[in-house]
C-alpha positions as CSV (number, residue, x, y, z in Angstrom):
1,X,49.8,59.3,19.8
2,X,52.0,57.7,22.3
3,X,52.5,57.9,25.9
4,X,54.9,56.9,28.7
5,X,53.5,56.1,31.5
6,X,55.9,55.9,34.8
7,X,54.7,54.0,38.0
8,X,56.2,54.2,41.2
9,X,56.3,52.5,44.7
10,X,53.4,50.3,45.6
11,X,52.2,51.2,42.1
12,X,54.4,49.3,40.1
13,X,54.0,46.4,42.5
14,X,50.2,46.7,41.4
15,X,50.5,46.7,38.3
16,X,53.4,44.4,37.9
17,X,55.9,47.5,36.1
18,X,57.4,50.6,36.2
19,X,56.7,51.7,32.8
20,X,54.6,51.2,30.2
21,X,53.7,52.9,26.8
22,X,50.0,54.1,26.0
23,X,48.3,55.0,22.4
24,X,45.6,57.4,21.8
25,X,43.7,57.8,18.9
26,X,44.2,61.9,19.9
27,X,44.6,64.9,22.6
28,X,43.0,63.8,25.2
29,X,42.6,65.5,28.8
30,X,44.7,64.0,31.7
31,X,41.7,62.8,33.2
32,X,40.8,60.5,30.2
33,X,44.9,59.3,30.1
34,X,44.1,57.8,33.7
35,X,41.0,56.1,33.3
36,X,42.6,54.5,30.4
37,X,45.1,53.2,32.9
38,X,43.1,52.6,35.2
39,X,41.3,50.1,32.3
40,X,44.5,48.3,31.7
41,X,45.4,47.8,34.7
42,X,42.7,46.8,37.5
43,X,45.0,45.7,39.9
44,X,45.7,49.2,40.5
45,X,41.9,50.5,41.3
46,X,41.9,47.2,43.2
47,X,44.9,48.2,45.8
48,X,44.7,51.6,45.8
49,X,42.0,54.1,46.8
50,X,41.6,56.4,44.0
51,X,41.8,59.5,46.2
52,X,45.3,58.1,47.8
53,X,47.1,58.5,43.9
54,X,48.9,61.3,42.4
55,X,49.2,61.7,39.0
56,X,51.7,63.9,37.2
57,X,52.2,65.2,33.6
58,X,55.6,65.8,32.4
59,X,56.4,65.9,36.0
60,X,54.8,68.3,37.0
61,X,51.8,67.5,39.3
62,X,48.0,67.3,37.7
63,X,44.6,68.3,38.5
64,X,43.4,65.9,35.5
65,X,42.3,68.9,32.9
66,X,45.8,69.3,31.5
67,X,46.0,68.2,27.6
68,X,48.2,65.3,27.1
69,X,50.0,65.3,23.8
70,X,52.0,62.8,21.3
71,X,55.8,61.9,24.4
72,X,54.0,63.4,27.3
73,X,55.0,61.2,30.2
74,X,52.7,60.8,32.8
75,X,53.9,59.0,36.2
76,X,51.1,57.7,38.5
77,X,52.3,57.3,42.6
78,X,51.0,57.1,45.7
79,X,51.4,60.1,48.7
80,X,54.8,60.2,50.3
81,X,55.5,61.4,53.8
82,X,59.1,62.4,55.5
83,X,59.9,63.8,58.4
């Protein structure tokens, strides 16, 4: 199954894109999707706190136990702040 996989702001300055496309072999939680990043892109453990990320499925915000299936997008940011 395939995956987009959206980054935004600092990011896609750490890993060098704003979007990429992931396989699986299946369903897998979202949890599992963002290790896999994670894996293929060290830069972005490297400059980032892990706790400081969001992660979203199909825009909607995740806690990481939501299934990702065959053109889920899945965006990966860091907190934003306005005032």
């Amino acid at each position: 199954m395939r995956v987009k996989v959206l980054f935004f702001g600092a990011t896609s300055d750490s890993v060098g894109k704003r979007e990429v496309e992931l396989s699986f072999d299946e369903d897998v939680k979202a949890e599992t999707a963002l290790e896999k990043i994670f894996a293929e892109f060290p830069g972005l453990e490297k400059n980032h706190d892990k706790k400081s990320l969001h992660f979203s499925v199909n825009q909607e915000y995740s806690d990481g136990n939501e299934i990702i299936e065959d053109g889920d997008e899945l965006a990966v940011f860091t907190s934003v702040s306005g005032g």
